[in-house]
Each structure stands twice: as C-alpha cells, then as structure tokens.
C-alpha positions in Angstrom: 57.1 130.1 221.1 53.1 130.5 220.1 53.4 131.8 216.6 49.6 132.9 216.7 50.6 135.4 219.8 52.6 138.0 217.7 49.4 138.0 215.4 49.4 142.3 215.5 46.5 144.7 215.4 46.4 148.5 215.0 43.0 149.9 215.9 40.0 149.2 214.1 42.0 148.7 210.9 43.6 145.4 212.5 46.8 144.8 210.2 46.5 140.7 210.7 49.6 138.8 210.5 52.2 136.5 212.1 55.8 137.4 211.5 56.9 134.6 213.9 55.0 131.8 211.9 56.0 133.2 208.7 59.9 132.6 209.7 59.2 129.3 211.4 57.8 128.0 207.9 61.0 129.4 205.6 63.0 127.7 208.3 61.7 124.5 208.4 62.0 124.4 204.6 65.8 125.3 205.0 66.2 122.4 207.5 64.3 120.0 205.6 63.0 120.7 202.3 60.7 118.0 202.1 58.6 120.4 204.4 58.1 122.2 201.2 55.9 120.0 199.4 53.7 119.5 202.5 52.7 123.5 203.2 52.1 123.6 199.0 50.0 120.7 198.7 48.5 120.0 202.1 48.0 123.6 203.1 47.8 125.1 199.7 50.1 127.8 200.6 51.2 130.5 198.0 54.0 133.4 198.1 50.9 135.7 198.1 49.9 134.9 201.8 53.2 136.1 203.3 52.5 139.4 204.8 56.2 140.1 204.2 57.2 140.6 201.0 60.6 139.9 202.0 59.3 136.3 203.3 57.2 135.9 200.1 60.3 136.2 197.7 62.5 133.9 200.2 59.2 131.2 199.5 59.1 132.2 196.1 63.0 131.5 195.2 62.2 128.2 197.3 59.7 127.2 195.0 61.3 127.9 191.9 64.4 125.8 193.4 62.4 123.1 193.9 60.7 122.9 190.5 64.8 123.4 188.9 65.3 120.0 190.8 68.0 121.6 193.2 68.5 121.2 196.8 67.5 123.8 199.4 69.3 125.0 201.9 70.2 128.8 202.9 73.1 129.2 200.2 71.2 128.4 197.4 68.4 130.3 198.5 71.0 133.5 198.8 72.3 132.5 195.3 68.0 132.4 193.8 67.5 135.5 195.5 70.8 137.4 194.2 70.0 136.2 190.8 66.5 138.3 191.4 68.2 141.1 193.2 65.8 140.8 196.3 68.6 139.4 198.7 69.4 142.8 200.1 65.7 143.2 200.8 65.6 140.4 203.3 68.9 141.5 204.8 71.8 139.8 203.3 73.0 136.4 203.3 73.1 136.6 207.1 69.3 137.3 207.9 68.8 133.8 205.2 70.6 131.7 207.5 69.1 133.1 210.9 65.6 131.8 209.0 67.1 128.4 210.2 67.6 129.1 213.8 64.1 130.3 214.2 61.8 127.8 213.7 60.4 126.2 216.9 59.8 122.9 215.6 60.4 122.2 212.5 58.3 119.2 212.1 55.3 121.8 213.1 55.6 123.0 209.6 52.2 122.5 208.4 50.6 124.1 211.6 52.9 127.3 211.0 51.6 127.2 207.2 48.1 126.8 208.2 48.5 130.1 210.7 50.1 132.3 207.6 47.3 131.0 205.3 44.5 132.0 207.8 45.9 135.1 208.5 46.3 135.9 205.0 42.0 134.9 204.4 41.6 137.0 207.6 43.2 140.1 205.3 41.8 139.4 202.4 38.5 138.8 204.2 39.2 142.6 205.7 39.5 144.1 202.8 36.4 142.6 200.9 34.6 144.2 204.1 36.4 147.5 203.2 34.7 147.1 199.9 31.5 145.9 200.7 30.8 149.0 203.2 32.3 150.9 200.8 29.4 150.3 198.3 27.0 150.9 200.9 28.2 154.3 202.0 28.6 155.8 198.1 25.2 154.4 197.3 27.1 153.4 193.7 24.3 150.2 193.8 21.2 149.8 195.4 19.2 147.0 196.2 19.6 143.6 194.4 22.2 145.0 192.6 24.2 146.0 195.8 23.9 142.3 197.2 25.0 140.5 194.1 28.4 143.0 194.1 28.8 141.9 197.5 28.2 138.5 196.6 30.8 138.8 194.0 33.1 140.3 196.4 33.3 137.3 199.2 32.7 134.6 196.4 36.1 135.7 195.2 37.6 135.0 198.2 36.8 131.2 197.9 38.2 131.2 194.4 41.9 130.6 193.2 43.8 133.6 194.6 45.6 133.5 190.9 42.7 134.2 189.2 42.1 137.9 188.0 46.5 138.6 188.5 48.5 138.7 185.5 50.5 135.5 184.7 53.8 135.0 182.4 53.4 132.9 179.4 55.3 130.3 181.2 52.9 129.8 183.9 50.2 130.2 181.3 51.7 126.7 179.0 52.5 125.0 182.1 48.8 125.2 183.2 47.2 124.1 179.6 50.4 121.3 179.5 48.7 120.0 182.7 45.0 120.2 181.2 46.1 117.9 178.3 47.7 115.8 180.7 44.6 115.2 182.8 42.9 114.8 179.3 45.2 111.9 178.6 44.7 110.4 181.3 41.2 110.2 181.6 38.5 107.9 180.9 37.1 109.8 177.7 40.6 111.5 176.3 39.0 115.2 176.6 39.9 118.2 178.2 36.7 119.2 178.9 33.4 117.4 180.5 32.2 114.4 178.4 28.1 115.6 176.6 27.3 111.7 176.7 27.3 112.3 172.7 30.5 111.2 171.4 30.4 112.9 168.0 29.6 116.3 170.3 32.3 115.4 172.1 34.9 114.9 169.4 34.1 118.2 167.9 34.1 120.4 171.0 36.8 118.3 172.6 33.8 118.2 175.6 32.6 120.9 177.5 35.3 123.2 178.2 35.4 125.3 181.8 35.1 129.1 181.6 33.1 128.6 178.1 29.7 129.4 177.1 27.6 127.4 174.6 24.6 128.4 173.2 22.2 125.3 172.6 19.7 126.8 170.1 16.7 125.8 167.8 13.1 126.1 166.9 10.4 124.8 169.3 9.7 120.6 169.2 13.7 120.2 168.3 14.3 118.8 171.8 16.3 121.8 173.0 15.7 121.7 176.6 15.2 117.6 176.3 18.9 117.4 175.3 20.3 120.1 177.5 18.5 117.7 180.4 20.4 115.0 179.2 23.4 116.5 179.0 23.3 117.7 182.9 22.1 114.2 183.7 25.0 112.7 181.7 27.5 115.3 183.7 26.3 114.4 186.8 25.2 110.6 187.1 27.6 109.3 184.6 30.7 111.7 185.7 29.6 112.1 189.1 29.9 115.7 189.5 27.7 118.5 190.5 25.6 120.3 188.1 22.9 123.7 188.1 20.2 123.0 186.5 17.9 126.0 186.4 14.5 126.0 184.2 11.9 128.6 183.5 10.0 126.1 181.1 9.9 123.2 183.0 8.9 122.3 186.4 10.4 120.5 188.6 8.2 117.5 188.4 8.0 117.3 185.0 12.2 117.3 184.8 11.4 114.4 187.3 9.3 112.6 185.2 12.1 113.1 182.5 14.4 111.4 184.5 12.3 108.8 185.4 11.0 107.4 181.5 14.9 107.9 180.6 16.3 105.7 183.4 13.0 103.6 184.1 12.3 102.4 180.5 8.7 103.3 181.8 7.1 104.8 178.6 6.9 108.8 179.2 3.0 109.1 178.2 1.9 106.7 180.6 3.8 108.2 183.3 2.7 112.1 182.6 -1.1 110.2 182.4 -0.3 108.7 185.5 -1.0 105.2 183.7 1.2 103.3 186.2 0.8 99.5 185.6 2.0 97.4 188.7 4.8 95.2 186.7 6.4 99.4 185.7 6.8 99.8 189.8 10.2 98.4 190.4 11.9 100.0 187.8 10.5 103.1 188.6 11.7 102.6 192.5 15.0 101.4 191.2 15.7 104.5 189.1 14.1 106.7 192.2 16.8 105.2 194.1 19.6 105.7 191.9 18.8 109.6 192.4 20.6 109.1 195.8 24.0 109.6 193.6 23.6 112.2 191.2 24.3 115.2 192.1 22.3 117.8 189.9 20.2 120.7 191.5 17.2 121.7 190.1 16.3 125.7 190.3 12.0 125.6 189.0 11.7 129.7 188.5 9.8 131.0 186.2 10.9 133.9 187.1 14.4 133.6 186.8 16.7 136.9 186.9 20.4 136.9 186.3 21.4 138.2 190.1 19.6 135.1 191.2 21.2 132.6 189.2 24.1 133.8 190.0 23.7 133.9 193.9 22.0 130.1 193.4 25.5 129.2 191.8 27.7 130.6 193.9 26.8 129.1 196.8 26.4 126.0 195.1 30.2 126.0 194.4 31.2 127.5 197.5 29.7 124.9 199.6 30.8 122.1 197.0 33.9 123.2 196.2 33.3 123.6 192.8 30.4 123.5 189.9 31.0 121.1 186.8 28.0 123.0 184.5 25.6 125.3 184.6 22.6 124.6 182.3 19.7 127.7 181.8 16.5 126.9 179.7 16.0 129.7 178.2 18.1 132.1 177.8 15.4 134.8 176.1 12.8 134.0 179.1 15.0 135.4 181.9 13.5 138.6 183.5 16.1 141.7 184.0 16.3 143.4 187.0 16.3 146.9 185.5 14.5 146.4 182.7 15.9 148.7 179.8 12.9 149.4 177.7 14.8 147.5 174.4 14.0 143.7 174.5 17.4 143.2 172.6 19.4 145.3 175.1 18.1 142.9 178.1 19.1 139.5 176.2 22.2 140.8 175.2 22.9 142.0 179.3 21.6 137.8 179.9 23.8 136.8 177.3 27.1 138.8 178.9 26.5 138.0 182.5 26.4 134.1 181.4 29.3 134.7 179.9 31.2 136.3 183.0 29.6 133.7 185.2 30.8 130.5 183.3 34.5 132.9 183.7 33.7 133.5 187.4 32.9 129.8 187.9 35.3 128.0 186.0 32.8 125.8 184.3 31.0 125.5 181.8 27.9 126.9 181.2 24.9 125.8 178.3 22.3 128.6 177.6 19.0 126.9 176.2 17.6 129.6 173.1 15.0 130.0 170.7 15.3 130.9 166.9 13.5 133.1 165.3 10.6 132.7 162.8 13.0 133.5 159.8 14.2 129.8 159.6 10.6 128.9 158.6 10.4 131.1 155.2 13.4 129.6 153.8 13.4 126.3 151.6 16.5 125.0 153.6 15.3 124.4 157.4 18.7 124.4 158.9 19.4 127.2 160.9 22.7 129.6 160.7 23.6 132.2 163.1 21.6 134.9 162.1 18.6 133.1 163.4 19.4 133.4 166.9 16.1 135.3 168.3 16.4 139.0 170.1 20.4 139.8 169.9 23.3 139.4 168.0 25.2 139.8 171.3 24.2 136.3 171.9 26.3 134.9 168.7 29.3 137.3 170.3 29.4 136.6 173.9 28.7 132.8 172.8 32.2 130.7 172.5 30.5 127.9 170.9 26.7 127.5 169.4 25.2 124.8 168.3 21.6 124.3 166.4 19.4 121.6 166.1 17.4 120.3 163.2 15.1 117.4 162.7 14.3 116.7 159.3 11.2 114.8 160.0 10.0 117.7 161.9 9.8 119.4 158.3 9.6 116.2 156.4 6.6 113.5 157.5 7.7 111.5 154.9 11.9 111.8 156.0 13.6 108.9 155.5 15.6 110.2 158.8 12.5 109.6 161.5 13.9 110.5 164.8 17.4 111.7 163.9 18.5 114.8 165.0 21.7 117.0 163.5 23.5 118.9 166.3 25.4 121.6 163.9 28.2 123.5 165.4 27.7 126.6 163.3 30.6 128.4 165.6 33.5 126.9 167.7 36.0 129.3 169.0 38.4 126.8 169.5 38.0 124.8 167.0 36.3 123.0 164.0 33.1 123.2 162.7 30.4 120.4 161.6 27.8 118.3 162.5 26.7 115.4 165.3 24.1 113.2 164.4 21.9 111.4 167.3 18.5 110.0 167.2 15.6 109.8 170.0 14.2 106.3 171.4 11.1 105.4 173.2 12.6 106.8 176.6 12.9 110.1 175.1 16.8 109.6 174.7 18.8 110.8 172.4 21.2 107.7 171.6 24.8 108.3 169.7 24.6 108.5 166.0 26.9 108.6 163.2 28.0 111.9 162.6 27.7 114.0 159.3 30.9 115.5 160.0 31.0 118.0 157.1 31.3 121.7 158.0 
C-alpha cells in the first residue's frame, strides 16, 4: 500500500496527514524495535509529528520504554500506555496489536517516518501561512516590521520543534547532563565556545549559547580589535560559522586585520600599502588559509536590528546553525522607528540582541562604548555604571566585561601592552579579571590572569 496516497485534504484548508504511514511506523517498531532508533536519529522524528494523538502517545510510551531499557512489543506498550491512562484512547489492547499487522514492510520504516515528518512541516508550514496572512490582513505591522515577524515566523519552523513548549525538570537536567558531557569530552573542557583567551575562558566557562555578552570600554582599548579576534578564533580555530557585522569597520580594513594577525606582515605597512617583495608569500599563504574559515562579514554602517536579524537567520537556516554573533557597536545601530529618546532606542538594541542570541541558540557579543564619566575619576577602571546611553544594556546583558589598559592612562606603566579583561557581571558565575597583552601583529596573546574579583 502507498502510504503517501491517503495523505487527506478538505478544501482550501488542506488537513495534511497520512494515517496509513503513521500505523506502518508504530508497527514496524512493534516487530522490531531496533526500527526505533533509526526514525529518532536518522529521521529525527518526535511524538509531535503524529497527526494522531492517539499514534503520538503509542510513540511516546515507545520511547520512554526504550530509554527504561525494556523490550517492545505490543504488551508492554498496552502496560506504558495503561500506566498513563491513554490505552482506551487508541482502542484497547486490541487496536495495539493490529498496529503490528499493518505495516507493509517493515524494513521501509525510515521512508514511512520520513512521510509523517514531511507531512507534519507541511502543517506546520500551513499554519505559519495562516499567520503570516494573518498579519497582513489586520495591518497589526507594516513594512519592515511586517517582514521581520514573518521572518520570525518561518525561521521557527527550522528550529527545534521543542523550543518555545514547556518541558518537565526531568527533561530540563537530562539536557544540561548532556552539555557537560559534551564539555568533557571535548578539546577545551567547556560548555560553551572556546574566546582563544584561556583565563576568559576559565571564568565564563566559554561562550555560552542563548547568552549575551557585552564587550565594553573607552575608545583605543581594542574593543572591536578583540571582538575580531574572538570571531576569528571561533571560526578558524573551531571551525564553525560565525556573523560578523561592523558599523565601524569596513570590510577591508577587517581584511587587513586578518591579514597582519595571521601574516606576521607588520599592520602599518600593510594599511600604507608598504608591501616589500620578501612579505608576499606569507601574505598569499594566510589569503589562502581564508578558504576554511567560515566567518561572514556584514560592512553596514547603517546597521538596523530587523536587518541583522534577517542577515542571521538565513545564515543559520542555510548552515544549519550559527556558533556567534559579533555587533560592533551596539550604540551605533540605527532604529527603525526611531522613538525620539536616545536611551529608549539602545535599550530596544540591547533587548532584541538579547532575544536573538535566545532565538539562535548562540552566543552573541555586543561591541559598546563607555561613557566620559570613567575619565573624571582617579581610578580608570570602569564599573557598570559607565555603560553609555542605557541601563537596559547592564539588564538585558548575561555577562559584561570591560577593558582597561593601564598604559593607555599611564605612559610611564610598567604594564606596556597588557590589557585587563574585567568581568564586572556574570550571571552564571564568578567574577574577576583576564589579563592578555598585544604583540606586533596586533594580537592579543594569553596572559596571566589577575583573578581577583
């Protein structure tokens, strides 16, 4: 039997589904439960794609069989789903074993998985159409505005069907048991994406997904030098993809960056254009080496949230995902719908990085400035209250940190090139101080930290 040809419509609000396939894979599981770990992982089948709820709790008491370490078969899928109270949903103990008989083939399971998966993305896909046309006819957003909500909408559908649904506590330890896990396991021992600073990264345990970090200081502290490194680090060292988005530097002058840091080529002589013959091949040899990393540069000066957030997106939809985000600077974005209050339209900048690192899953580094007030005080080192234009910034922000260079302050420092990356807030965990000082390639090399809070 074609599962695909019971696939039902009703008018122009087609009800998409296949009740045929949906049996065939809940049988083939109850002939041979093996099958159950190939539609999970290879298909990435959940209980939410089953049109039938009564088919979504039989998969469900499946699953939860299978993690319990217990066979499968039709009796203890009756006893699972008796212990829930949903077996007289599904028809009894009878309409559990008939599950069996249906299936066509069962060694077709994955192709019957694949046709309840698609229908379910052809549902969902309905619905965010619903939505979308919905928006258009009550006129509730107009404009930029009215794309970026539809945006939002089909981006959604690409993301983890989970995500926005309420979870039990259980499911909630099982998934951070598995982030320390993968932390163990890998190459740096962090949860989160390595800096390329190890002191940073023994603080902040890395870069955590869903987090924003505010990178702040005064001009000539290197704020949008590091943050380059950082996305540089992320994506040639870690090999994973990375948004870089500037409205201070252009494009060719985050090349030329790039170049003196992985050249040796001294940075002066190549913004001069000074090129000696002997610098050639190590500047072609570093040009090639661009071939594997895989950061994109967005050069707009002006940069408005919506846009970022459409550059993003599609970025991670056609990637699969987004390891960071990096925006220098935060306080130079323009607003769409400019509010007449300077402070209200960093704050809105602040929030919507916020939601997007949430929306994305990764993390995302907001480049941004401090105010004069650190200048009129003995004491050079910044605190929070120095962050420029909003308090909203030092809310929304799950970790800042703030640079300071004492020879910036000092000519006669006995610190010359050292800079103090000072964690003055860490939502999730301690506070302190990473020391790292800048070389001839405009670098900033691992130091010893301070440590002190």
């Amino acid at each position: 039997m074609n599962a695909t040809s019971t696939m039902q419509h009703s008018g122009s609000a087609a009800a998409l589904f296949s009740v045929e396939a949906e049996k065939s894979v809940l049988g083939a599981v109850l002939l041979d439960q093996r099958h159950l770990t190939s539609v999970v992982v290879d298909e990435q089948l959940q209980a939410e794609h089953f049109y039938s709820d009564a088919h979504a709790s039989v998969f469900s008491a499946m699953l939860a069989l299978q993690d319990a370490g217990r066979h499968i078969d039709h009796l203890t899928v009756c006893e699972q789903l008796g212990a829930r109270g949903r077996l007289d949903e599904l028809g009894g103990p009878g309409a559990v074993e008939e599950l069996a008989a249906w299936v066509p083939v069962a060694g077709h399971a994955r192709d019957y998985a694949r046709i309840v998966r698609d229908t379910a993305q052809m549902r969902a896909l309905q619905r965010a159409s619903y939505a979308i046309q919905a928006l258009i006819t009550e006129r509730r957003h107009a404009g930029e505005a009215l794309l970026d909500e539809a945006e939002r909408i089909i981006f959604a559908l690409r993301t983890d069907g989970s995500r926005g649904h309420a979870r039990t506590l259980e499911e909630a330890v099982a998934g951070e048991l598995d982030r320390l896990q993968h932390a163990a396991e890998g190459e740096h021992g962090l949860p989160g994406v390595a800096s390329g600073l190890p002191d940073l990264d023994r603080l902040l345990g890395g870069l955590q997904p869903g987090r924003l970090y505010v990178l702040a200081g005064r001009p000539a502290m290197g704020k949008s030098l590091l943050a380059l490194q950082i996305a540089r680090h992320v994506a040639a060292r870690g090999q994973q993809r990375v948004l870089f988005a500037s409205l201070e530097m252009s494009d060719a002058e985050t090349a030329q960056r790039h170049l003196a840091a992985e050249s040796g080529v001294n940075p002066e002589r190549l913004h001069l254009g000074q090129i000696r013959p002997t610098d050639w091949p190590a500047l072609l040899d570093a040009a090639a080496r661009t071939n594997t990393v895989p950061i994109h540069l967005l050069d707009d000066g002006d940069l408005s949230l919506m846009r970022l957030r459409a550059q993003a997106r599609q970025l991670a939809v056609r990637h699969d995902r987004l390891a960071l985000v990096v925006v220098d600077y935060l306080q130079l974005m323009r607003s769409e719908r400019p509010s007449g209050s300077r402070v209200e339209d960093v704050s809105e900048f602040s929030r919507g990085l916020k939601r997007l690192a949430r929306e994305l899953a990764c993390p995302v580094i907001a480049v941004a400035q401090l105010s004069r007030a650190v200048e009129s005080r003995p004491d050079k080192r910044p605190v929070l209250s120095d962050l420029r234009e909003s308090g909203q910034i030092e809310a929304d922000a799950d970790c800042v940190l703030m640079l300071y260079r004492d020879d910036y302050y000092n000519p006669d420092s006995d610190r010359p090139g050292q800079l103090d990356i000072i964690v003055r807030k860490n939502r999730q965990g301690r506070l302190g101080t990473a020391t790292a000082h800048i070389d001839a390639r405009l670098r900033f090399l691992p130091g010893t930290g301070r440590g002190d809070a």
